[in-house]
PDB file with SEQRES, HELIX, SHEET and CRYST1 records, atoms N, CA, C and O in Angstrom:
SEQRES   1 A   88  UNK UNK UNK UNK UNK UNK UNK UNK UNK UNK UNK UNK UNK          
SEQRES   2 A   88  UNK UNK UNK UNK UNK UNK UNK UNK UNK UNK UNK UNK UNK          
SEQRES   3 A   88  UNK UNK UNK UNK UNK UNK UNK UNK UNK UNK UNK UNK UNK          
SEQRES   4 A   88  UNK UNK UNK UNK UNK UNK UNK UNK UNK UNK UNK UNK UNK          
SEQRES   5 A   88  UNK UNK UNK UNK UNK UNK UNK UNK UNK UNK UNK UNK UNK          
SEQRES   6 A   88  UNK UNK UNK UNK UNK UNK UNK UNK UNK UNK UNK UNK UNK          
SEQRES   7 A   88  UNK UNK UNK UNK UNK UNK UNK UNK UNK UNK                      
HELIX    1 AA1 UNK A   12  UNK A   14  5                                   3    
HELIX    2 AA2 UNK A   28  UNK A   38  1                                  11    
HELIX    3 AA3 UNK A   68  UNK A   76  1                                   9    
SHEET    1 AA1 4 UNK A  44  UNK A  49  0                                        
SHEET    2 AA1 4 UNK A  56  UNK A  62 -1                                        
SHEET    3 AA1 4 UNK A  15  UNK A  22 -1                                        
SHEET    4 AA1 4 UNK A  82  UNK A  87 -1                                        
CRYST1    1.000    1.000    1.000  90.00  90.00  90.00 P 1           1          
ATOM      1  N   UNK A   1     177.459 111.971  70.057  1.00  0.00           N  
ATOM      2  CA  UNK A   1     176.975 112.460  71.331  1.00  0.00           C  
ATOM      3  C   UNK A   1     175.509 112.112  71.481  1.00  0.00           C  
ATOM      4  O   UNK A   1     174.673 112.400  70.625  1.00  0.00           O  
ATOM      5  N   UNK A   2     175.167 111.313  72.907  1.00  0.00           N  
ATOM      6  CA  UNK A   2     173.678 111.491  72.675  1.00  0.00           C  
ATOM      7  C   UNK A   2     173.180 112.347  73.277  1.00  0.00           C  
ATOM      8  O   UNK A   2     174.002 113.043  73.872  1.00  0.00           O  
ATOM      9  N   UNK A   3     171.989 112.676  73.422  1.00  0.00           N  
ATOM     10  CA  UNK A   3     170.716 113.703  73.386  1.00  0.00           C  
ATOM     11  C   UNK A   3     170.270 113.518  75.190  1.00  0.00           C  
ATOM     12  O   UNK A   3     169.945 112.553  75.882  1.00  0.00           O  
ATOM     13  N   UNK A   4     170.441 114.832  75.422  1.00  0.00           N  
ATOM     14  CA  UNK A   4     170.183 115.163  76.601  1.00  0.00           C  
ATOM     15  C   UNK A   4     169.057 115.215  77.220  1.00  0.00           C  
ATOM     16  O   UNK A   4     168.833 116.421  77.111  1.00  0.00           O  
ATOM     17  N   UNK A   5     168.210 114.806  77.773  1.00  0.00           N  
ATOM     18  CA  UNK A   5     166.749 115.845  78.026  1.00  0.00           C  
ATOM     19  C   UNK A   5     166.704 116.109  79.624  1.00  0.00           C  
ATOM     20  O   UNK A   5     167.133 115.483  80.592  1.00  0.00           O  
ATOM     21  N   UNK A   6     166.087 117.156  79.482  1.00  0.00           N  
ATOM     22  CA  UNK A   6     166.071 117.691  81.115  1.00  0.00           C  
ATOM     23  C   UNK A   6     164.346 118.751  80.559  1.00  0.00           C  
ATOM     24  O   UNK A   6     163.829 119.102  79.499  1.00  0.00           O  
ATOM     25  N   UNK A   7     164.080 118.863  81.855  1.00  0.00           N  
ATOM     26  CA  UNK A   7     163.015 119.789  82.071  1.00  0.00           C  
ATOM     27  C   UNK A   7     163.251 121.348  82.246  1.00  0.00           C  
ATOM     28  O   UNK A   7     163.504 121.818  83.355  1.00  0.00           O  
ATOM     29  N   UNK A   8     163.151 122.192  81.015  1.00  0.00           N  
ATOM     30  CA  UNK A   8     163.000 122.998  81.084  1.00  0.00           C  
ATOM     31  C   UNK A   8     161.553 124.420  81.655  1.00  0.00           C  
ATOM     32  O   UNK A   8     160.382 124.547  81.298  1.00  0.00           O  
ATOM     33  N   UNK A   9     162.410 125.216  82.627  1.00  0.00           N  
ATOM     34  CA  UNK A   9     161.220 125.996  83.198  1.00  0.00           C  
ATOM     35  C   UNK A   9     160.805 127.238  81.651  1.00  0.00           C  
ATOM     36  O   UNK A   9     161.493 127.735  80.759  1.00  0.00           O  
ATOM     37  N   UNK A  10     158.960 127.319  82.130  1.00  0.00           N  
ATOM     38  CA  UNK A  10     158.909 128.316  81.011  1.00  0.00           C  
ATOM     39  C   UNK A  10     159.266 129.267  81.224  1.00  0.00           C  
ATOM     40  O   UNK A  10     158.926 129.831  82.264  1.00  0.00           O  
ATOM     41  N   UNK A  11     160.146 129.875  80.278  1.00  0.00           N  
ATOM     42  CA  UNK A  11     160.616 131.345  80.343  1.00  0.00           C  
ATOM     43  C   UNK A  11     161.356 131.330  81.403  1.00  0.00           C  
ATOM     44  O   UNK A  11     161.161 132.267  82.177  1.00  0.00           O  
ATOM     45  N   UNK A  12     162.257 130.460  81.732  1.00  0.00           N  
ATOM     46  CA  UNK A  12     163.592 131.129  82.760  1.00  0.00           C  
ATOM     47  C   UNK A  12     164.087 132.258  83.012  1.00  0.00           C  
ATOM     48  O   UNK A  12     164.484 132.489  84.154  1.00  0.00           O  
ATOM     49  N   UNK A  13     164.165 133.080  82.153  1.00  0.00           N  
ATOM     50  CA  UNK A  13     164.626 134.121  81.141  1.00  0.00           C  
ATOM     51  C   UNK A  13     164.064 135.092  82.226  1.00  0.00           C  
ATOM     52  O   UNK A  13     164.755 135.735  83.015  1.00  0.00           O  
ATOM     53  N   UNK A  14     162.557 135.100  82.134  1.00  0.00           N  
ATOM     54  CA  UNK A  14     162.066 136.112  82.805  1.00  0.00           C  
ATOM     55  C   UNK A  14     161.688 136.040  84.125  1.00  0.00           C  
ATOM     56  O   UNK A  14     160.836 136.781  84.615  1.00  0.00           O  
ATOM     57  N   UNK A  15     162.460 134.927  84.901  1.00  0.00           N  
ATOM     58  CA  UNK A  15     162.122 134.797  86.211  1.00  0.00           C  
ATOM     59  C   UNK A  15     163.123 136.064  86.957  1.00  0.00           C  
ATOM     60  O   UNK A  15     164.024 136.751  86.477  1.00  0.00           O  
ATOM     61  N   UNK A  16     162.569 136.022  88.224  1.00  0.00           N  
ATOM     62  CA  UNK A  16     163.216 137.502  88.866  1.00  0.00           C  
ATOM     63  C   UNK A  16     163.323 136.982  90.483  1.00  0.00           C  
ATOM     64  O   UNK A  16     162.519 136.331  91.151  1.00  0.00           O  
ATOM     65  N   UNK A  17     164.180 137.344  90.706  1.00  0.00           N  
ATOM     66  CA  UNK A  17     164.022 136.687  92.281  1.00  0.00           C  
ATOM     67  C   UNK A  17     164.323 138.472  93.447  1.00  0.00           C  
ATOM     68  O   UNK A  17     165.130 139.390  93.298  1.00  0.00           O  
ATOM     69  N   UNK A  18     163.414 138.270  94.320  1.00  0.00           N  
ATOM     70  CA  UNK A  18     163.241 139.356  95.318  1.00  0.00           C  
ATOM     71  C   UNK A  18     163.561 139.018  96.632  1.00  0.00           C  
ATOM     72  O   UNK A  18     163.601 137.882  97.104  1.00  0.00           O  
ATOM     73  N   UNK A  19     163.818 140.224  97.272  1.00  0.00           N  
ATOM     74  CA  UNK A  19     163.940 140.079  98.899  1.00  0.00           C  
ATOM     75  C   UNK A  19     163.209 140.484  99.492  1.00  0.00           C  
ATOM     76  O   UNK A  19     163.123 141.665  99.156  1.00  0.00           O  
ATOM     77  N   UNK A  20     162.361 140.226 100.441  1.00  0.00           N  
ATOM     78  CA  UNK A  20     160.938 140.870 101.163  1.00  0.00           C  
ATOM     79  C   UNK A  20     161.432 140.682 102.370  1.00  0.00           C  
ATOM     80  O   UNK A  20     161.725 139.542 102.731  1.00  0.00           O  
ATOM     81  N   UNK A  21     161.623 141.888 103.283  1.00  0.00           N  
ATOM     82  CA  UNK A  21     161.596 142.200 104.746  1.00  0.00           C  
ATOM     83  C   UNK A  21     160.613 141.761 105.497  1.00  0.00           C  
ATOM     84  O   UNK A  21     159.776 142.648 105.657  1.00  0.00           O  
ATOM     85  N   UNK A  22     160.330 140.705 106.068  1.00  0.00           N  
ATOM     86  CA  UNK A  22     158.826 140.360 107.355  1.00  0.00           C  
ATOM     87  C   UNK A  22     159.010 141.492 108.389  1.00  0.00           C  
ATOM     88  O   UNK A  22     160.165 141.852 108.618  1.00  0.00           O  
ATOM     89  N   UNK A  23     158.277 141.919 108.853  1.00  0.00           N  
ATOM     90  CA  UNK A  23     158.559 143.103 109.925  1.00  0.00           C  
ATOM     91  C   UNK A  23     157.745 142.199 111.135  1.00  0.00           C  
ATOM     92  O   UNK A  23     158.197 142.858 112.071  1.00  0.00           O  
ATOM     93  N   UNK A  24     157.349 141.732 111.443  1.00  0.00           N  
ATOM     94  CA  UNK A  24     156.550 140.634 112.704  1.00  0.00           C  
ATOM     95  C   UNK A  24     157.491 139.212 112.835  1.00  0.00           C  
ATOM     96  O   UNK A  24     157.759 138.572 111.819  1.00  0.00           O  
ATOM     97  N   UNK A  25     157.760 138.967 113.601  1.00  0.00           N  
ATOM     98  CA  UNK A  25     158.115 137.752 114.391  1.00  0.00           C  
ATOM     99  C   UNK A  25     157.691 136.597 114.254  1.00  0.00           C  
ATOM    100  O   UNK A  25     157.470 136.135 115.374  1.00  0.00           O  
ATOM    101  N   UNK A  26     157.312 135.421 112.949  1.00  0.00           N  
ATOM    102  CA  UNK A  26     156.367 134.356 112.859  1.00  0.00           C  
ATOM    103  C   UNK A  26     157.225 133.112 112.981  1.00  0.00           C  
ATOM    104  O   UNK A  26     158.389 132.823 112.704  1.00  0.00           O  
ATOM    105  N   UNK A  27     156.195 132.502 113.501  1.00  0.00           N  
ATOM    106  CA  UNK A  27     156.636 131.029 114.059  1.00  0.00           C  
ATOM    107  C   UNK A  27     156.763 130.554 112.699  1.00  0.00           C  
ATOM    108  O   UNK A  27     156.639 131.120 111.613  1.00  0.00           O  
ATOM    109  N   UNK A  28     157.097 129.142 113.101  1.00  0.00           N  
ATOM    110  CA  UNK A  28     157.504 128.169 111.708  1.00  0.00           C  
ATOM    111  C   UNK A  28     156.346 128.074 111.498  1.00  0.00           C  
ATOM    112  O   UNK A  28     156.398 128.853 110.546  1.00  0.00           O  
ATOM    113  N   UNK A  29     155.262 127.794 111.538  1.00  0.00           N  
ATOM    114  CA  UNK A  29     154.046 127.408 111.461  1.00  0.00           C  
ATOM    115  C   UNK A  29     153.544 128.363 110.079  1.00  0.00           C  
ATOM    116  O   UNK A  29     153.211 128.119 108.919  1.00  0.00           O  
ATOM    117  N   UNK A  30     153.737 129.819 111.106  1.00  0.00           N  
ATOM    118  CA  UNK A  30     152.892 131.002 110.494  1.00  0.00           C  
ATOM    119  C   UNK A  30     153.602 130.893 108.907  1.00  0.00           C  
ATOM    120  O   UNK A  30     152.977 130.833 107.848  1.00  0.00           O  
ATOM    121  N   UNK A  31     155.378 130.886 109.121  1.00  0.00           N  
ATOM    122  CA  UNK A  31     156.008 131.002 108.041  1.00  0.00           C  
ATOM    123  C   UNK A  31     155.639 130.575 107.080  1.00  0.00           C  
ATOM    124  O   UNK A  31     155.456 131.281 106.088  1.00  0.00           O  
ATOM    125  N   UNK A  32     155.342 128.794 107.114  1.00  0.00           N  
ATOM    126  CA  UNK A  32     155.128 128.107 106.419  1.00  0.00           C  
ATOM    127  C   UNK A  32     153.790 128.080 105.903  1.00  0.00           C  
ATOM    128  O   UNK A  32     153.681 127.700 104.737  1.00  0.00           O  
ATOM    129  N   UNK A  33     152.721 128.410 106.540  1.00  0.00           N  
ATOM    130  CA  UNK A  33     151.275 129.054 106.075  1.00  0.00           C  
ATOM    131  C   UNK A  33     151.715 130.130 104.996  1.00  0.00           C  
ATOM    132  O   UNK A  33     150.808 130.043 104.169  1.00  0.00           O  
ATOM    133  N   UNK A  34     152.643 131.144 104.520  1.00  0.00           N  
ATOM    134  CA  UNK A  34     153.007 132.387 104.053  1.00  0.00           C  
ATOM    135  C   UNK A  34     153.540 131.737 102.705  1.00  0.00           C  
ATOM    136  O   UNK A  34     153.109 131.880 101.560  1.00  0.00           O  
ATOM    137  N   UNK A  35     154.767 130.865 103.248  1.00  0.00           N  
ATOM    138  CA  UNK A  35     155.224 130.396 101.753  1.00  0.00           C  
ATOM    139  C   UNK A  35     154.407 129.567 101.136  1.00  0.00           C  
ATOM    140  O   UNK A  35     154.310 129.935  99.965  1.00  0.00           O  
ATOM    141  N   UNK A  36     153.730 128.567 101.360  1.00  0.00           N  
ATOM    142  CA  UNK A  36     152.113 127.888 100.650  1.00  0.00           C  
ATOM    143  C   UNK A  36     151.483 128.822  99.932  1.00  0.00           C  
ATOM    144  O   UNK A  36     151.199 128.661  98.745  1.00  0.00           O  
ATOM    145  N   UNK A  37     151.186 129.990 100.679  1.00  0.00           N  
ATOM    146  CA  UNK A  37     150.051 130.747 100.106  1.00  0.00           C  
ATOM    147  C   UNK A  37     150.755 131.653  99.074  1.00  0.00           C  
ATOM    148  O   UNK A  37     149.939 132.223  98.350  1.00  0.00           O  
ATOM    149  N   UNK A  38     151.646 131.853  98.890  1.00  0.00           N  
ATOM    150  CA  UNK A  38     152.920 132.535  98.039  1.00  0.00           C  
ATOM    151  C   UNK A  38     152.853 131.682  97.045  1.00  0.00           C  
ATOM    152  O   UNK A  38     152.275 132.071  96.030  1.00  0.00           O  
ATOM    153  N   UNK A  39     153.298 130.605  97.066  1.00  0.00           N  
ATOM    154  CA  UNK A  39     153.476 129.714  95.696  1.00  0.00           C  
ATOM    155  C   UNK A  39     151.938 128.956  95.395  1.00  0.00           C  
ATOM    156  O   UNK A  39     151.899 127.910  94.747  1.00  0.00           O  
ATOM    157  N   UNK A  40     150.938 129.470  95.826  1.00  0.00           N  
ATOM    158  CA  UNK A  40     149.515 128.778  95.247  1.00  0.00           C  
ATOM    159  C   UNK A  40     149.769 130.282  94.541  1.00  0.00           C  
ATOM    160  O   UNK A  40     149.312 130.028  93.427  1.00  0.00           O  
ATOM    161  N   UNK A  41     150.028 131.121  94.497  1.00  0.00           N  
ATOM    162  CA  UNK A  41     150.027 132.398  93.411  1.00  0.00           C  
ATOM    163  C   UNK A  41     150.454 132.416  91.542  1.00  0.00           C  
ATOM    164  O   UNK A  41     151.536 132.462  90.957  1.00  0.00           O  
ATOM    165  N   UNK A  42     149.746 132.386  91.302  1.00  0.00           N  
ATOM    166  CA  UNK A  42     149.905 132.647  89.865  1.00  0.00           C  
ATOM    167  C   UNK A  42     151.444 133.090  89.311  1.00  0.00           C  
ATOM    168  O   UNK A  42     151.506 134.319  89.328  1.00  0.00           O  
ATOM    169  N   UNK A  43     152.583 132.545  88.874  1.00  0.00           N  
ATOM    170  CA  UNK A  43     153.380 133.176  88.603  1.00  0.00           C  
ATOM    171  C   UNK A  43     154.406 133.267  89.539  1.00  0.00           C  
ATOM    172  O   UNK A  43     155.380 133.912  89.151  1.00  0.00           O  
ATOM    173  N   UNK A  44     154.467 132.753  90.785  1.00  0.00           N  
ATOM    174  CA  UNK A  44     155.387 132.555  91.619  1.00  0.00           C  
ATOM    175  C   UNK A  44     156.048 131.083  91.374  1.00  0.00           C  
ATOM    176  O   UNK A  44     155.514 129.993  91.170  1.00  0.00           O  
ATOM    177  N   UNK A  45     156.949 131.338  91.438  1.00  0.00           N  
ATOM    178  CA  UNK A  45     157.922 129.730  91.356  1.00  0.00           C  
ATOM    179  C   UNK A  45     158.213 129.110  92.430  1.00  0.00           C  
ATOM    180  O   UNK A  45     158.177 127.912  92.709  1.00  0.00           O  
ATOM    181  N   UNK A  46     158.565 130.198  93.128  1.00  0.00           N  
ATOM    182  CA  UNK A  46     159.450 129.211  94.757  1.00  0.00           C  
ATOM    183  C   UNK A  46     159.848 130.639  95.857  1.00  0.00           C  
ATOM    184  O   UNK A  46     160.718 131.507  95.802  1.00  0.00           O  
ATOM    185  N   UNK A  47     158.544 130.295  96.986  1.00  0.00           N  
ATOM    186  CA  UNK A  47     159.426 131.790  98.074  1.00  0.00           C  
ATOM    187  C   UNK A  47     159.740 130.600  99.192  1.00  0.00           C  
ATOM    188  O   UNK A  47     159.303 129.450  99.250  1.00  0.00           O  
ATOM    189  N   UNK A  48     160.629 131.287 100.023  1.00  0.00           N  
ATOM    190  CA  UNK A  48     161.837 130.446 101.389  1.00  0.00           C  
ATOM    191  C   UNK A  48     162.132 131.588 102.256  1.00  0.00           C  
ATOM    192  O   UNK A  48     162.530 132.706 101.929  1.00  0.00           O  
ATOM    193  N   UNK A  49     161.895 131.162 103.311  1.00  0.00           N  
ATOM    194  CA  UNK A  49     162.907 132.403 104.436  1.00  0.00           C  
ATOM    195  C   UNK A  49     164.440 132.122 104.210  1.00  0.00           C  
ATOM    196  O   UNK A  49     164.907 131.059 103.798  1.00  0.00           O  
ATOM    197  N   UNK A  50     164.912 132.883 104.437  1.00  0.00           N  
ATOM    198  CA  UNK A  50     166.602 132.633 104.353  1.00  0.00           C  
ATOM    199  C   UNK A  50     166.948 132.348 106.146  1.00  0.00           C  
ATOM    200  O   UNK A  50     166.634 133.016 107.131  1.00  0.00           O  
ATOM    201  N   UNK A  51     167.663 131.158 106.018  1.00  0.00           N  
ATOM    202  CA  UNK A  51     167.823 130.407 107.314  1.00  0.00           C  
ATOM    203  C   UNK A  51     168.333 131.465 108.357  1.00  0.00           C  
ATOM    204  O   UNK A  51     169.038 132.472 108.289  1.00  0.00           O  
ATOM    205  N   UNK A  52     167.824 130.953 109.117  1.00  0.00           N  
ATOM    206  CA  UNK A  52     168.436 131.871 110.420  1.00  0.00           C  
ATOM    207  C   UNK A  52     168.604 133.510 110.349  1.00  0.00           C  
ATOM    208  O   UNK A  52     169.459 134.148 110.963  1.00  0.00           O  
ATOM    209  N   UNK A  53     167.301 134.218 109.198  1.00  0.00           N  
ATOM    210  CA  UNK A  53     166.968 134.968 109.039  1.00  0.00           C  
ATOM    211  C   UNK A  53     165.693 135.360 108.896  1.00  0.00           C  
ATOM    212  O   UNK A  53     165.391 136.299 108.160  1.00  0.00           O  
ATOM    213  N   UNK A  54     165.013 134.824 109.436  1.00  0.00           N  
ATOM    214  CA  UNK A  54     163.551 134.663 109.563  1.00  0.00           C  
ATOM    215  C   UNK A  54     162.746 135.918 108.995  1.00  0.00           C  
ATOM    216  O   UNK A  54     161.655 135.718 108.462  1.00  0.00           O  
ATOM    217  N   UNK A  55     163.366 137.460 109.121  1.00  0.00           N  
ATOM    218  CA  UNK A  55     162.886 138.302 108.913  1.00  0.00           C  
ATOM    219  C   UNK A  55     162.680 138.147 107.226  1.00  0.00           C  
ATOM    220  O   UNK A  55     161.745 138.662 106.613  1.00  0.00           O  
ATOM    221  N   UNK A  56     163.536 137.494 106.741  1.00  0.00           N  
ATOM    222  CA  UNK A  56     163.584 137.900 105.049  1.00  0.00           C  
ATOM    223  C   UNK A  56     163.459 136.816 104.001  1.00  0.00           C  
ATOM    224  O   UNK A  56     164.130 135.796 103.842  1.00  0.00           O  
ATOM    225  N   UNK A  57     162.617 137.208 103.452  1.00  0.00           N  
ATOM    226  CA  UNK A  57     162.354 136.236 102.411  1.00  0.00           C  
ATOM    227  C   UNK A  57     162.838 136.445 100.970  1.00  0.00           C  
ATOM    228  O   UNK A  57     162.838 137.517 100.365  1.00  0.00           O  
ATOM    229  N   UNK A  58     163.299 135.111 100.463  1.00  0.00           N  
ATOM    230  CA  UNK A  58     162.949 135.085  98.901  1.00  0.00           C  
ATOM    231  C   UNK A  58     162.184 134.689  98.239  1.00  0.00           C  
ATOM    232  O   UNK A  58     161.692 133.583  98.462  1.00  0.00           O  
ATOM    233  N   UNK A  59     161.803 135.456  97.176  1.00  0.00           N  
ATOM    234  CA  UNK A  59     160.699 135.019  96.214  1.00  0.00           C  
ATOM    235  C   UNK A  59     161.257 135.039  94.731  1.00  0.00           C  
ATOM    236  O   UNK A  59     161.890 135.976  94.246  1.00  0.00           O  
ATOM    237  N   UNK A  60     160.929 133.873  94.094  1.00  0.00           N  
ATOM    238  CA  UNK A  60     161.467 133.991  93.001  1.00  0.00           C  
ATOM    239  C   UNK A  60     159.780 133.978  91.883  1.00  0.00           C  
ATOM    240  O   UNK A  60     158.892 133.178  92.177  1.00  0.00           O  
ATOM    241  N   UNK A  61     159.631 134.831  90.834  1.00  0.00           N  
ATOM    242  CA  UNK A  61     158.532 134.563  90.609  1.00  0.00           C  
ATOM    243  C   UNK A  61     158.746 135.464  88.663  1.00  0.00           C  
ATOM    244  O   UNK A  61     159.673 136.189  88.301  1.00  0.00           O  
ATOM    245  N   UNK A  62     157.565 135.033  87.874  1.00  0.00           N  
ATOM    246  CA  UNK A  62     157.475 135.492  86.349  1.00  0.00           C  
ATOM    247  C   UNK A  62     157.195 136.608  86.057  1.00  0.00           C  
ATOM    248  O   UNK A  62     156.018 136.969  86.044  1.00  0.00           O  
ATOM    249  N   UNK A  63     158.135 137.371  85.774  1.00  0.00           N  
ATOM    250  CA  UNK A  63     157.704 139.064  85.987  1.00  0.00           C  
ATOM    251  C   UNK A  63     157.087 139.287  84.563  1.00  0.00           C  
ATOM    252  O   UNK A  63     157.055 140.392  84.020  1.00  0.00           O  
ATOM    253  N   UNK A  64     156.654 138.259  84.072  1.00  0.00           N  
ATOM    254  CA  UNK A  64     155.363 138.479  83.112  1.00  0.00           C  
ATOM    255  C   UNK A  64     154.212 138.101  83.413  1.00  0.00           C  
ATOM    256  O   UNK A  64     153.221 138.065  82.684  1.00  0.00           O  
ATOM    257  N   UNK A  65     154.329 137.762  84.671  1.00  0.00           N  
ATOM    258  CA  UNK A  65     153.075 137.200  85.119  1.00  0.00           C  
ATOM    259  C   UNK A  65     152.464 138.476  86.607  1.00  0.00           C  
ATOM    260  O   UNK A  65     151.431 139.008  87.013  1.00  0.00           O  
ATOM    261  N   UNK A  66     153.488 138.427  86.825  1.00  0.00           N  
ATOM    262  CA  UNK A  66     153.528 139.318  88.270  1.00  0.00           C  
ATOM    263  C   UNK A  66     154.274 140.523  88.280  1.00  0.00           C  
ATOM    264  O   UNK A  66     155.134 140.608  87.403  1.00  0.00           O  
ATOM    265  N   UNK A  67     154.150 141.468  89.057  1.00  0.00           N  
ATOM    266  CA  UNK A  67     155.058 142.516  89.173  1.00  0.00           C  
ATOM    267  C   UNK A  67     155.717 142.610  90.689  1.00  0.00           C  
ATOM    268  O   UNK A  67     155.314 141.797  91.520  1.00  0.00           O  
ATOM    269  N   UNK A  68     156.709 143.573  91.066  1.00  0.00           N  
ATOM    270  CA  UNK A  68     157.112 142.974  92.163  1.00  0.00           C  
ATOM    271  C   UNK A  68     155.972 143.397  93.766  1.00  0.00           C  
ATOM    272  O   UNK A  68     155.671 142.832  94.817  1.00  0.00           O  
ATOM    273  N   UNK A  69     155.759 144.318  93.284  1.00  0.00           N  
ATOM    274  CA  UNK A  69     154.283 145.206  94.079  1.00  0.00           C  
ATOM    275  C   UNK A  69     153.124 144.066  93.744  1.00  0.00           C  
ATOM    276  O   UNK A  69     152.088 144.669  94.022  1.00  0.00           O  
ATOM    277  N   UNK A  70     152.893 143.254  93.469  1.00  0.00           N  
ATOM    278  CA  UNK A  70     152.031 142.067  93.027  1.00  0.00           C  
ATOM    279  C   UNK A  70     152.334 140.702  94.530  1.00  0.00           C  
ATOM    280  O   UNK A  70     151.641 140.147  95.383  1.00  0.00           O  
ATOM    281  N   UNK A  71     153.154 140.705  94.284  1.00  0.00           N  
ATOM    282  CA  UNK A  71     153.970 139.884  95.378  1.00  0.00           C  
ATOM    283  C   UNK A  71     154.058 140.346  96.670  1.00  0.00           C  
ATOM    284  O   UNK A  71     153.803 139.498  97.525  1.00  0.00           O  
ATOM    285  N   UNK A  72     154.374 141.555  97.096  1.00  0.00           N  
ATOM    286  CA  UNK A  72     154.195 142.303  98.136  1.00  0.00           C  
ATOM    287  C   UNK A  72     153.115 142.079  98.344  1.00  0.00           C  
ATOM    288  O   UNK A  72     152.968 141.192  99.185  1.00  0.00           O  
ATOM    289  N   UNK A  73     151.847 142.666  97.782  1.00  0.00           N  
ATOM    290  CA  UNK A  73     150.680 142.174  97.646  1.00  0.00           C  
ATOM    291  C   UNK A  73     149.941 141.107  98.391  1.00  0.00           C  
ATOM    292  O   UNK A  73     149.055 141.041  99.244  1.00  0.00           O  
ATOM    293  N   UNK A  74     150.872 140.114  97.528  1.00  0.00           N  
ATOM    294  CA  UNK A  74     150.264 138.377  98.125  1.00  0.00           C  
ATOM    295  C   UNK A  74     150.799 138.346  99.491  1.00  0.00           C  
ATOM    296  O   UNK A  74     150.092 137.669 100.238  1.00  0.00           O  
ATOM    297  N   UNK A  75     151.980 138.946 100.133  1.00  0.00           N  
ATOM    298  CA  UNK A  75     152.024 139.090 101.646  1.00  0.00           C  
ATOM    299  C   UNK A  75     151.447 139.941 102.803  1.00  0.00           C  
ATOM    300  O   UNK A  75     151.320 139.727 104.009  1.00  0.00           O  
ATOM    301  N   UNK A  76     151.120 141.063 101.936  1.00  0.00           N  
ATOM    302  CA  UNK A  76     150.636 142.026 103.193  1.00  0.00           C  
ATOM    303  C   UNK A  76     148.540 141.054 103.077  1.00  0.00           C  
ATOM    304  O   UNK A  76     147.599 141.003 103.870  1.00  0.00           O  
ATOM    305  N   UNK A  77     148.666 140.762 102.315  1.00  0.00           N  
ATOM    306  CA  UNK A  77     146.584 140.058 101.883  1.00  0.00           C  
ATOM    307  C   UNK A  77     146.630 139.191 103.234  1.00  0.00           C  
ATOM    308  O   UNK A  77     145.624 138.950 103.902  1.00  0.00           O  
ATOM    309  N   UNK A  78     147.749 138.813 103.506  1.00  0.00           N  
ATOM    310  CA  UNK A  78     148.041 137.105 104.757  1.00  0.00           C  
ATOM    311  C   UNK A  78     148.438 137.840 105.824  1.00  0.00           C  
ATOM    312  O   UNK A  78     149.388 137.314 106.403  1.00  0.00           O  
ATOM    313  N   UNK A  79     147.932 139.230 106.474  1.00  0.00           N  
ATOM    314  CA  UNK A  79     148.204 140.176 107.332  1.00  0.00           C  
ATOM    315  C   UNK A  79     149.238 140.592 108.008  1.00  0.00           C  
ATOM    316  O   UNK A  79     149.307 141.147 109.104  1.00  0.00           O  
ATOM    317  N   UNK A  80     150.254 140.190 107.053  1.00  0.00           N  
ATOM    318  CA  UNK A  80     151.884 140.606 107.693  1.00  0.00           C  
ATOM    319  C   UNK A  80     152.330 141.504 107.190  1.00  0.00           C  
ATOM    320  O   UNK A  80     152.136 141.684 105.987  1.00  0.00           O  
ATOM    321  N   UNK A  81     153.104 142.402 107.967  1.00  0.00           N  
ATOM    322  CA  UNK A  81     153.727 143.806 107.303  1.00  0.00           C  
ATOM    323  C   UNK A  81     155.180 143.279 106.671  1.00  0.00           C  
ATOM    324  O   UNK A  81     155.870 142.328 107.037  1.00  0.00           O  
ATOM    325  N   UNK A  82     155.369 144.104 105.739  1.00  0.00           N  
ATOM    326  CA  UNK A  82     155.972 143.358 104.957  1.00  0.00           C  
ATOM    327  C   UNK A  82     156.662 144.673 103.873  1.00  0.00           C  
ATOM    328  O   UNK A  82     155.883 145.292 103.148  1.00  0.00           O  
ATOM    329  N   UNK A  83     158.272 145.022 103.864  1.00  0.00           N  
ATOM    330  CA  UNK A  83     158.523 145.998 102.832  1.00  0.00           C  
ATOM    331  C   UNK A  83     159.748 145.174 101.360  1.00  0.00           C  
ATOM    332  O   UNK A  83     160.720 144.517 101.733  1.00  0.00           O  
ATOM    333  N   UNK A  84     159.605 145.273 100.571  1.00  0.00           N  
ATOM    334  CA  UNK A  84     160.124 145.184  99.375  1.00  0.00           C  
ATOM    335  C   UNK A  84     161.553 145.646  99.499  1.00  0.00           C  
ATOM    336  O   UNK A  84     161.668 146.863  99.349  1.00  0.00           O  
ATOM    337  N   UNK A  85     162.542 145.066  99.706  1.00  0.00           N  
ATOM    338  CA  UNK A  85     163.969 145.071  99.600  1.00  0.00           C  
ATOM    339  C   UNK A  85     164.091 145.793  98.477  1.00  0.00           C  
ATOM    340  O   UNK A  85     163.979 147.000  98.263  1.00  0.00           O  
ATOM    341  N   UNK A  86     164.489 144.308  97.371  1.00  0.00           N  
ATOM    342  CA  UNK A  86     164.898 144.547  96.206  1.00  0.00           C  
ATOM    343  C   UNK A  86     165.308 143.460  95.656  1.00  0.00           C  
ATOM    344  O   UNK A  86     165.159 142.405  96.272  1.00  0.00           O  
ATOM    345  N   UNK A  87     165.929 143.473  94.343  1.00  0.00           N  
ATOM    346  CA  UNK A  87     166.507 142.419  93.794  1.00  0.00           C  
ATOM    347  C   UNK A  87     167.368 141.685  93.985  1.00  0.00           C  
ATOM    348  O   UNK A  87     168.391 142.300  94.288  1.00  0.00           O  
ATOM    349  N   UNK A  88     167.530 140.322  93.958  1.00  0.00           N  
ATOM    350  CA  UNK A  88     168.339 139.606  94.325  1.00  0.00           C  
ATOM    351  C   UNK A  88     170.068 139.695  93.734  1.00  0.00           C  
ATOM    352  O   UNK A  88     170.908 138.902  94.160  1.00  0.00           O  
TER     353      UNK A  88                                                      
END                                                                             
């Protein structure tokens, strides 16, 4: 058999993925200003609106790096109201 290689993420293990409620109405624009500034965050991997759900986001991010009130955080700082679902 030969030898596989692929790119492993650090600590997969401890990635955590969340649902965040937007409570405001944002254009694609604004959205996309939100998820940039989300993943320039320390410890975030990858946030996305869920299509044709604009209100809600996922965030997937290193809950050794971040907590989930950390993340909330990085959205309400970008002046959007914003409540913490839960886990994916």
């Amino acid at each position: 058999m030969g030898n596989i290689a692929y790119h492993l993420h650090q600590n997969p293990q401890h990635h955590v993925e969340i649902i965040l409620h937007i409570d405001e109405t944002l254009g694609e624009s604004r959205r996309g200003d939100l998820v940039d500034a989300l993943e320039e965050m320390d410890g975030i991997k990858s946030a996305e609106f869920c299509p044709l759900r604009y209100h809600l986001m996922l965030v997937n991010y290193d809950r050794d790096v971040l907590s989930s009130q950390e993340v909330l955080t990085g959205v309400v700082s970008q002046n959007i109201h914003a409540e913490l679902i839960g886990p994916v």
